[in-house]
C-alpha positions in Angstrom: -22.1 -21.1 35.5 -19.4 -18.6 36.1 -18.0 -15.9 34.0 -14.0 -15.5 34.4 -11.6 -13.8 32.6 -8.5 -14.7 31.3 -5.7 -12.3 29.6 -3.6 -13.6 27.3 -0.6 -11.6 26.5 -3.1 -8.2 27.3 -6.1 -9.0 25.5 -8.9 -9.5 28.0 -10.9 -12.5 27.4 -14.3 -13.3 29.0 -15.3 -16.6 29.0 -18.3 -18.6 31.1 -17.0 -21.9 32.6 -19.7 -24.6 32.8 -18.1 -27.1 34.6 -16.9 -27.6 37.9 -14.6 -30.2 36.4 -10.6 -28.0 36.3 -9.5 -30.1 33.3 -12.7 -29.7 31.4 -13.0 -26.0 32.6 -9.2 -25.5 31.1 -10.0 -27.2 27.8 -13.1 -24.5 27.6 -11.1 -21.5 28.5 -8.0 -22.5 25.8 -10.5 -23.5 23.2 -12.6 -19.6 23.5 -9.2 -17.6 23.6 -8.3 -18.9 20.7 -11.7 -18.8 18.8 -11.1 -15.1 20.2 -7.5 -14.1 19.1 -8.4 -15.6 15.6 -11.5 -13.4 15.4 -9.3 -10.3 17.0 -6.9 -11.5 13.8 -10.1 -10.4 11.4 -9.8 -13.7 9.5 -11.8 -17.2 8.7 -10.3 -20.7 10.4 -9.1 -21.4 6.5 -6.9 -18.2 6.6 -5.6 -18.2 10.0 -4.7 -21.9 9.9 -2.3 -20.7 6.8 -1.3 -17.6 7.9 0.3 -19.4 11.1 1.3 -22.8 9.3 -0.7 -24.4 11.2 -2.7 -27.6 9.8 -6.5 -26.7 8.7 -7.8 -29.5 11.4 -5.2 -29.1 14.4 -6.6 -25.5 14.5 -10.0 -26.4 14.2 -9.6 -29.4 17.0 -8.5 -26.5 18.9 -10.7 -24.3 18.5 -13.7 -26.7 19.5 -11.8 -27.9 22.7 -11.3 -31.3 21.3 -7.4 -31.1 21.9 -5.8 -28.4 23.8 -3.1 -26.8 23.2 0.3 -25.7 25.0 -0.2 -22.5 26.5 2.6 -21.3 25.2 1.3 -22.1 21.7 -1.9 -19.7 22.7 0.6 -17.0 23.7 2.7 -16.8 20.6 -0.3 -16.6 18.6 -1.3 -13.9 20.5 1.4 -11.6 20.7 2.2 -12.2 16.7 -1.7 -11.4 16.0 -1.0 -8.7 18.3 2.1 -7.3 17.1 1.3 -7.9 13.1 -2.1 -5.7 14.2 -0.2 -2.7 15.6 2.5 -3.1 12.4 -0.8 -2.8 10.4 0.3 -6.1 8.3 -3.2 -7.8 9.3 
């Protein structure tokens, strides 16, 4: 196991990568930003999932590194989260 750490749009996210496997290792590091951001966010899966329009499961699925998602996608979440934070709207 290896502990790496990944920075999406300035938030600083630690994450330990089981698997030599890239793909895999990818799926793990998307799937625990994301889990992260939403938490940074202050709200439940239910919320979040509304609060971006995004479909209750498809974030869930996302969440659990069952599908990953564009990193784009990850970015954009994380710079509204961010900016709505700093606006005090969240």
């Amino acid at each position: 196991m290896k502990v790496e750490t990944y920075n999406v749009e300035g938030i600083e996210i630690e994450f330990t990568r089981n698997t030599e496997d890239d793909s895999e290792a990818e799926r793990q590091k998307m799937a625990y930003a994301f889990k992260a951001i939403r938490e940074k966010s202050g709200m439940n899966r239910k919320d979040f999932a509304e609060w971006l329009g995004i479909p209750y499961r498809t974030m869930q699925e996302w969440e659990l590194g069952r599908r990953v998602m564009p990193e784009y996608v990850l970015r954009l979440i994380a710079y509204k989260v961010l900016n709505e934070k700093r606006n005090l709207k969240i």
